[in-house]
MMTF fields as JSON, N, C-alpha, C and O atoms, coordinates in Angstrom:
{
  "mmtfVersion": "1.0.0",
  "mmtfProducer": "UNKNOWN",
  "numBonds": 391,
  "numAtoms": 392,
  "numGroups": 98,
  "numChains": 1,
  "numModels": 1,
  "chainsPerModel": [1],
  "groupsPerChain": [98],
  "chainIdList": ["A"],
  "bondAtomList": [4, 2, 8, 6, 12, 10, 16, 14, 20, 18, 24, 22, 28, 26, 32, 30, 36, 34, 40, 38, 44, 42, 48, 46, 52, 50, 56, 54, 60, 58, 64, 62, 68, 66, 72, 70, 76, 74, 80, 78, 84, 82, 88, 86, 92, 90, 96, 94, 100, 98, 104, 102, 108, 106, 112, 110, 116, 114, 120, 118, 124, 122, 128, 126, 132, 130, 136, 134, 140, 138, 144, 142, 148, 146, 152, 150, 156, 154, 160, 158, 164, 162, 168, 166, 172, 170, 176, 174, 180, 178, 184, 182, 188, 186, 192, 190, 196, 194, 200, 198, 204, 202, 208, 206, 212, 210, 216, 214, 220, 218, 224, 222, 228, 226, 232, 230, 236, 234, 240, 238, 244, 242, 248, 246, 252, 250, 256, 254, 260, 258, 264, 262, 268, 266, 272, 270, 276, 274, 280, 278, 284, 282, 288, 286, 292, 290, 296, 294, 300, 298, 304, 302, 308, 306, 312, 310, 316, 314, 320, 318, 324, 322, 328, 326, 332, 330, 336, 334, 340, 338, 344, 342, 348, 346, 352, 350, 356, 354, 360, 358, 364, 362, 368, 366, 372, 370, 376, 374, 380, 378, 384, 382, 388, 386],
  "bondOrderList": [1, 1, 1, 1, 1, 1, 1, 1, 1, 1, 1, 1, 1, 1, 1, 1, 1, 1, 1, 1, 1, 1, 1, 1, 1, 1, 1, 1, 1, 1, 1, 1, 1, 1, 1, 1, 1, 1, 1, 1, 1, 1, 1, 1, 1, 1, 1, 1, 1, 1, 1, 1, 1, 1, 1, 1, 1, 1, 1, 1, 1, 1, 1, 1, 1, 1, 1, 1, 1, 1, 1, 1, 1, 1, 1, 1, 1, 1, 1, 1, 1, 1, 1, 1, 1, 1, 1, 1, 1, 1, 1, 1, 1, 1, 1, 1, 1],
  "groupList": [{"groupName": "UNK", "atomNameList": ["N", "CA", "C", "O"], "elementList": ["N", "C", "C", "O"], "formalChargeList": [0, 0, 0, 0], "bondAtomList": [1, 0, 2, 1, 3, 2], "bondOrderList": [1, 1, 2], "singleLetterCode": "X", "chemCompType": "L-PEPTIDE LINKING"}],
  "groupTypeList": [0, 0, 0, 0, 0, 0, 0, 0, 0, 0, 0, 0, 0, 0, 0, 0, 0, 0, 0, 0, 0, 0, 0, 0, 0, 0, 0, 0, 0, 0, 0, 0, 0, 0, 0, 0, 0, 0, 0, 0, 0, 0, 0, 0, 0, 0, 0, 0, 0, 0, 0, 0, 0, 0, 0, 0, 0, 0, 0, 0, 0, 0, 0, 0, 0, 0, 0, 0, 0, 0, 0, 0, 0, 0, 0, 0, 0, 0, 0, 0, 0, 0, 0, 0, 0, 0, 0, 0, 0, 0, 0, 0, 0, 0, 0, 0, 0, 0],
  "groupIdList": [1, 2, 3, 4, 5, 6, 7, 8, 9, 10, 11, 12, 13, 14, 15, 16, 17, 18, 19, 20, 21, 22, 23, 24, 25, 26, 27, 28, 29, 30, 31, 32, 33, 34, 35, 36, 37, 38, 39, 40, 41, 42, 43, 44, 45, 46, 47, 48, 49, 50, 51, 52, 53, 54, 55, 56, 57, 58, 59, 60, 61, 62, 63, 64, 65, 66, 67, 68, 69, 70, 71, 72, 73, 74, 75, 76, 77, 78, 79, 80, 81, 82, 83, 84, 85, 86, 87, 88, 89, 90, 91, 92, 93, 94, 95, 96, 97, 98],
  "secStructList": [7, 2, 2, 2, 2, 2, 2, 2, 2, 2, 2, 2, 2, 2, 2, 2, 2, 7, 7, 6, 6, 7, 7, 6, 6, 2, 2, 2, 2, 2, 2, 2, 2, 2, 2, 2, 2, 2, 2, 2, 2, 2, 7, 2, 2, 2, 2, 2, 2, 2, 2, 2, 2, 2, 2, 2, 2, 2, 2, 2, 2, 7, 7, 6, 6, 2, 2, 2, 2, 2, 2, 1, 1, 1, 7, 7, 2, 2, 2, 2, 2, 2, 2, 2, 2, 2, 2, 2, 2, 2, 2, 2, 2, 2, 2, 2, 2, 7],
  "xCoordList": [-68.589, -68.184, -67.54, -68.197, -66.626, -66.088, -66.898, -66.966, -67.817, -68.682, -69.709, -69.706, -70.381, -71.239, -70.603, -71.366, -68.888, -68.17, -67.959, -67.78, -68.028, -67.833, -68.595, -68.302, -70.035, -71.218, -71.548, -71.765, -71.581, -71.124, -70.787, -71.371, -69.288, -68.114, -68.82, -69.007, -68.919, -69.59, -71.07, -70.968, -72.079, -72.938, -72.586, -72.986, -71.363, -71.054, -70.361, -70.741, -69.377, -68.413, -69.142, -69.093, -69.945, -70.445, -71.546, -71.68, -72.557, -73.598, -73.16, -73.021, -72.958, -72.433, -71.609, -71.997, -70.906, -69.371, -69.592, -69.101, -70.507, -70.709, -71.903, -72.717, -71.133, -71.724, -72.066, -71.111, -72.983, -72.897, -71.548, -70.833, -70.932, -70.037, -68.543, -67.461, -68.553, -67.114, -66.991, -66.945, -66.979, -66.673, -65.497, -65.062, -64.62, -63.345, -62.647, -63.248, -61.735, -61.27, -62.322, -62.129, -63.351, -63.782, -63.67, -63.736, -63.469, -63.06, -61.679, -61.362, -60.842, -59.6, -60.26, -60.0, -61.474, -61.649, -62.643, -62.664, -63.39, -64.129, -63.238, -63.517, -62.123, -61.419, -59.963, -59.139, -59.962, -59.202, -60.4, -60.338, -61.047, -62.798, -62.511, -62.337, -62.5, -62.572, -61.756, -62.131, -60.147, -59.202, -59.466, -59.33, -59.734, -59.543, -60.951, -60.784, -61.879, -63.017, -62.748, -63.062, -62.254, -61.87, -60.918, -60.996, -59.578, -58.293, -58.703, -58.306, -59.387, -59.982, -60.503, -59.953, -61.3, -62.163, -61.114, -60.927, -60.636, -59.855, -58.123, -57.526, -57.445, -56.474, -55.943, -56.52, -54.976, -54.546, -54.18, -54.768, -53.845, -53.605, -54.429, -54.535, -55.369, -57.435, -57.871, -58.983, -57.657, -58.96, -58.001, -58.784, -57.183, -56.628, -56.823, -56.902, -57.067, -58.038, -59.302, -59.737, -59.97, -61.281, -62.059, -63.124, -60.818, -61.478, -61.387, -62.19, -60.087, -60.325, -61.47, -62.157, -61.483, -62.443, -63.63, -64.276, -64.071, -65.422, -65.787, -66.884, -64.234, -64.609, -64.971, -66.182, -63.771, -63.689, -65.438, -65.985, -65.851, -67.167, -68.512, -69.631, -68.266, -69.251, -69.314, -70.237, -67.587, -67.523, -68.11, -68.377, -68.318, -67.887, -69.95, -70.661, -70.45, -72.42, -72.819, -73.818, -72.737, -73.579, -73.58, -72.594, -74.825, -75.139, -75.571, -76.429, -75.19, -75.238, -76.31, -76.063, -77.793, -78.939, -78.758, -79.188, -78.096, -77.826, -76.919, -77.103, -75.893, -75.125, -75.988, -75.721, -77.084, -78.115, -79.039, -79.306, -79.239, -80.116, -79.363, -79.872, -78.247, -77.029, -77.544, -77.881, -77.654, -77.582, -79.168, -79.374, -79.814, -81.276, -80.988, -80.216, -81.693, -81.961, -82.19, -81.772, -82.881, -83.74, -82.98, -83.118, -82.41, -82.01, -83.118, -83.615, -83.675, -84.554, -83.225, -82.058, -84.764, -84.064, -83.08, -81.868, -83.746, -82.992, -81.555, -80.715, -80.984, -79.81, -79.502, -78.861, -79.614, -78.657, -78.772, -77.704, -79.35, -79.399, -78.287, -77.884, -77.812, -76.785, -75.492, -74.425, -75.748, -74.257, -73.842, -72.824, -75.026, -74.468, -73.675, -72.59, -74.485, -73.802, -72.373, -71.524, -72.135, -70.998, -69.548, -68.389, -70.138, -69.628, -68.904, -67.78, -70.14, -70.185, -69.018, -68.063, -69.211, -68.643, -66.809, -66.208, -66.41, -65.102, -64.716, -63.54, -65.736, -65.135, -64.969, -63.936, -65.78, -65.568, -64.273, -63.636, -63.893, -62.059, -61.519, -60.929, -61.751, -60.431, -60.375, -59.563, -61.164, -61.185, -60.358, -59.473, -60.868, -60.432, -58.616, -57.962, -58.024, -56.687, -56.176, -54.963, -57.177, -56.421, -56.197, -55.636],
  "yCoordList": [271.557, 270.831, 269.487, 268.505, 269.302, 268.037, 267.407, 266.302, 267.734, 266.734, 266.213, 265.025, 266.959, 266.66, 265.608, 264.784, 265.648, 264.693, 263.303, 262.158, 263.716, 262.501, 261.428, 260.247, 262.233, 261.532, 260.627, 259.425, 261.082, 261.243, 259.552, 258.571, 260.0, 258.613, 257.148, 255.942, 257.637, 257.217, 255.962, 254.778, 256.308, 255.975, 254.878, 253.714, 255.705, 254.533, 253.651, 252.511, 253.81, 252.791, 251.4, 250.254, 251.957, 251.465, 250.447, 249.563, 250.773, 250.344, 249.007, 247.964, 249.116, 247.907, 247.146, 245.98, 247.221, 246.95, 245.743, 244.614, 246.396, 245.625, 244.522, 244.445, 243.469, 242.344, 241.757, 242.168, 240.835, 240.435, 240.407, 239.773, 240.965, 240.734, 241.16, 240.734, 242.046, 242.193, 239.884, 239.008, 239.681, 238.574, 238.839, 239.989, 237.479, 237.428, 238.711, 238.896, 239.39, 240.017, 241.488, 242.155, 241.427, 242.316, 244.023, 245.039, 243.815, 244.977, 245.736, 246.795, 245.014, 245.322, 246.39, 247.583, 245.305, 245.731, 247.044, 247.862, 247.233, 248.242, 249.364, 250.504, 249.086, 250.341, 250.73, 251.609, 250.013, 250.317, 251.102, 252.31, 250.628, 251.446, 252.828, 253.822, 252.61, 254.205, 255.207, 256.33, 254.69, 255.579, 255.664, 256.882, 255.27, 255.238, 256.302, 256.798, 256.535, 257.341, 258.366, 259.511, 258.2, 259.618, 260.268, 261.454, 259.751, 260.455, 261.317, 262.422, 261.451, 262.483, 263.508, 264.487, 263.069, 264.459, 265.284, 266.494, 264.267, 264.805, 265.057, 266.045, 263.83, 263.662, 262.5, 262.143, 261.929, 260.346, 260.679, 259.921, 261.075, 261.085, 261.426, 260.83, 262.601, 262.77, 261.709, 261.563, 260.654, 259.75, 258.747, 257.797, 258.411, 257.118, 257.179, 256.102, 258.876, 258.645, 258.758, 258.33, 259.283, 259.188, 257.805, 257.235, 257.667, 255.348, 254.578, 253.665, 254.908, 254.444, 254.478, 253.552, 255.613, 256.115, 255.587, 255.165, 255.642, 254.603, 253.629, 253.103, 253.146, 251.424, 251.541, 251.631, 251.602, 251.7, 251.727, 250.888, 253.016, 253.095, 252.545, 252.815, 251.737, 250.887, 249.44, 248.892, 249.239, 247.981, 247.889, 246.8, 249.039, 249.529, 249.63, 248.998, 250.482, 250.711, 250.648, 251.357, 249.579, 248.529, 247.131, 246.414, 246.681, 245.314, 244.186, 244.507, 243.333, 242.32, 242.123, 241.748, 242.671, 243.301, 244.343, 244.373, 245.428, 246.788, 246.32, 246.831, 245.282, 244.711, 244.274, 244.536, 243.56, 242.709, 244.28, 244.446, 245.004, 245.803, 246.561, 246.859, 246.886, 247.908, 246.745, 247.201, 245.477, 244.499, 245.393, 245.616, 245.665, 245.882, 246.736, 247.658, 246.57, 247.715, 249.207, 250.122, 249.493, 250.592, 250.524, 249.553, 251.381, 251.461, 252.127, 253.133, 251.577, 252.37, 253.942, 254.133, 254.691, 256.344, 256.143, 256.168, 255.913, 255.742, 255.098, 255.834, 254.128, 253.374, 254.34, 255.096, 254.85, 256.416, 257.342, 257.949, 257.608, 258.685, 258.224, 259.231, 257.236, 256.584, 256.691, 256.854, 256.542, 256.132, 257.783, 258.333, 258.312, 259.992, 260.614, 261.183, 260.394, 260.197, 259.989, 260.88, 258.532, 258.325, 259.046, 259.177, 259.339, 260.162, 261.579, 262.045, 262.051, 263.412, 263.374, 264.15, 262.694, 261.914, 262.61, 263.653, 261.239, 261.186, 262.173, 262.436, 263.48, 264.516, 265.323, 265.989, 265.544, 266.602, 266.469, 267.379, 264.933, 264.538, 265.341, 266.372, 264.758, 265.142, 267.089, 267.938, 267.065, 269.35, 269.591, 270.441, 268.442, 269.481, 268.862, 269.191, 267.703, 267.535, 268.484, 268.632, 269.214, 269.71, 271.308, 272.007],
  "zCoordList": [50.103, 48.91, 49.278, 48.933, 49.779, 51.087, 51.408, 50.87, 52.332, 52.677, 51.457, 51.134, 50.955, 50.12, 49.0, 48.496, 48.527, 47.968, 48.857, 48.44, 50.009, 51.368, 51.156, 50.97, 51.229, 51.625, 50.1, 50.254, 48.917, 47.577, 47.174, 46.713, 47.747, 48.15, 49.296, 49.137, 49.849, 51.229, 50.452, 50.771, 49.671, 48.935, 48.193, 48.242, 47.139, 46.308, 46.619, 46.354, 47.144, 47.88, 48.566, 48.117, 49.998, 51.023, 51.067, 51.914, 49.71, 49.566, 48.888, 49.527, 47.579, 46.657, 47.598, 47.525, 48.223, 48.957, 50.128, 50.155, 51.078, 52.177, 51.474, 50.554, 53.08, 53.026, 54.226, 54.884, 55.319, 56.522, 56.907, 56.132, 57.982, 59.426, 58.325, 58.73, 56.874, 56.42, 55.861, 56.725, 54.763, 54.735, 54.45, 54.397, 54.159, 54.063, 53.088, 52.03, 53.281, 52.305, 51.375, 50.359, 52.364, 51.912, 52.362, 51.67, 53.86, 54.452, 54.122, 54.663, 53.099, 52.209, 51.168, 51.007, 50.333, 49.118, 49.291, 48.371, 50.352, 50.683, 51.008, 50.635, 51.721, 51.845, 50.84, 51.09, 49.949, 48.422, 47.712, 47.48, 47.521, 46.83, 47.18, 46.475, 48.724, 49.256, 48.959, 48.622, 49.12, 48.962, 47.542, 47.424, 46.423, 45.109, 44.532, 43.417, 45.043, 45.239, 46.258, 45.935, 47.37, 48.148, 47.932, 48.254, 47.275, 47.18, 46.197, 46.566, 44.948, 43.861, 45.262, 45.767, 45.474, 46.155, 47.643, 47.772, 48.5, 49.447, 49.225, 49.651, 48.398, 48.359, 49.105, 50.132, 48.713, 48.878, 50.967, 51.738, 51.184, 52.862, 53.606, 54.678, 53.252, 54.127, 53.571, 54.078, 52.658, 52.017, 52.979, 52.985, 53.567, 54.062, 55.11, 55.7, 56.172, 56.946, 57.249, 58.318, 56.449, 56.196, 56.072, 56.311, 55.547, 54.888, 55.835, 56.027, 56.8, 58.31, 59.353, 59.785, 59.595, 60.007, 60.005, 60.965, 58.213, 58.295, 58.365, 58.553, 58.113, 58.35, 59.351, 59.552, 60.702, 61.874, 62.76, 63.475, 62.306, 62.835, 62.153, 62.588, 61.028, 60.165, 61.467, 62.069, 61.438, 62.181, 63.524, 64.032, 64.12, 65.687, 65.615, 66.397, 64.598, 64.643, 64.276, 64.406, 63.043, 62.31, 62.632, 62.459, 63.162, 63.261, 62.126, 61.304, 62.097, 61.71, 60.197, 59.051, 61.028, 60.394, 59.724, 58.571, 60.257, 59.384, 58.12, 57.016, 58.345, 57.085, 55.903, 54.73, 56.34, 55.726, 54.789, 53.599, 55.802, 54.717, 53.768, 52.688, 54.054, 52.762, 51.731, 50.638, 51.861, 50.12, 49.546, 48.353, 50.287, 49.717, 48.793, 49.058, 47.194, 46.261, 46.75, 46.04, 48.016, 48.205, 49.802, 50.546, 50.046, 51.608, 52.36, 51.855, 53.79, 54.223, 55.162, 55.503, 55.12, 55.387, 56.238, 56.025, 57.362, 58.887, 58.53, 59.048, 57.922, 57.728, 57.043, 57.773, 55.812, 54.819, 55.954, 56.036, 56.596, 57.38, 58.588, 59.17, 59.007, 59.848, 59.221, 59.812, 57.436, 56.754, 56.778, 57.195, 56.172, 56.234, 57.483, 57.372, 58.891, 60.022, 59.85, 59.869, 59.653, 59.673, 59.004, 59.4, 58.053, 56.828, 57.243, 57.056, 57.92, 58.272, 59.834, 59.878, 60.625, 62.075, 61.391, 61.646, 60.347, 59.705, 59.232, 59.486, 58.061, 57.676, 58.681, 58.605, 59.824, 61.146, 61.84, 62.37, 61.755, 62.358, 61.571, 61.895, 60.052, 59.272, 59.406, 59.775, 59.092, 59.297, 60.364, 60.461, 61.466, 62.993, 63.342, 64.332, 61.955, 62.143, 61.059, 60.91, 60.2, 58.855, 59.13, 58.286]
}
């Protein structure tokens, strides 16, 4: 149920949100999004690290190009199949601190 809310969160947040390289002030507003969409499903202290988390590893294994395709209407598989990754990566922390 967690994850499937993660990944859920993860979708809506992530997709609309990003932009090439985090522009100014956006890596704020992407991770206010998050906590404000994850704290319902996890609670305000798993969603603050959960939201870390994904930034963290959005910033750390998404390139430049991978930024460029999140704007696309239609995400190809392989990139959702990376964000889910990621998603899934962050809820496996949070379980194994909870």
């Amino acid at each position: 149920m967690i994850r499937r809310a993660a990944l859920a969160i993860l979708s809506l947040v992530v997709l609309p949100a990003l932009a090439a390289d985090w522009p100014p002030g956006m890596r704020e507003v992407f991770r206010e999004g998050c906590l404000d969409s994850a704290g319902e499903a996890l609670g305000r202290e798993p969603a603050s690290r959960y939201c870390d988390c994904t930034v963290a590893r959005i910033e750390r294994d998404f390139s430049a190009d991978d930024f460029a395709a999140l704007q696309q209407a239609e995400l190809p598989a392989p990139l959702m199949e990376r964000l889910q990754w990621v998603s899934g990566q962050c809820l496996g922390e949070l379980q194994g601190q909870g």
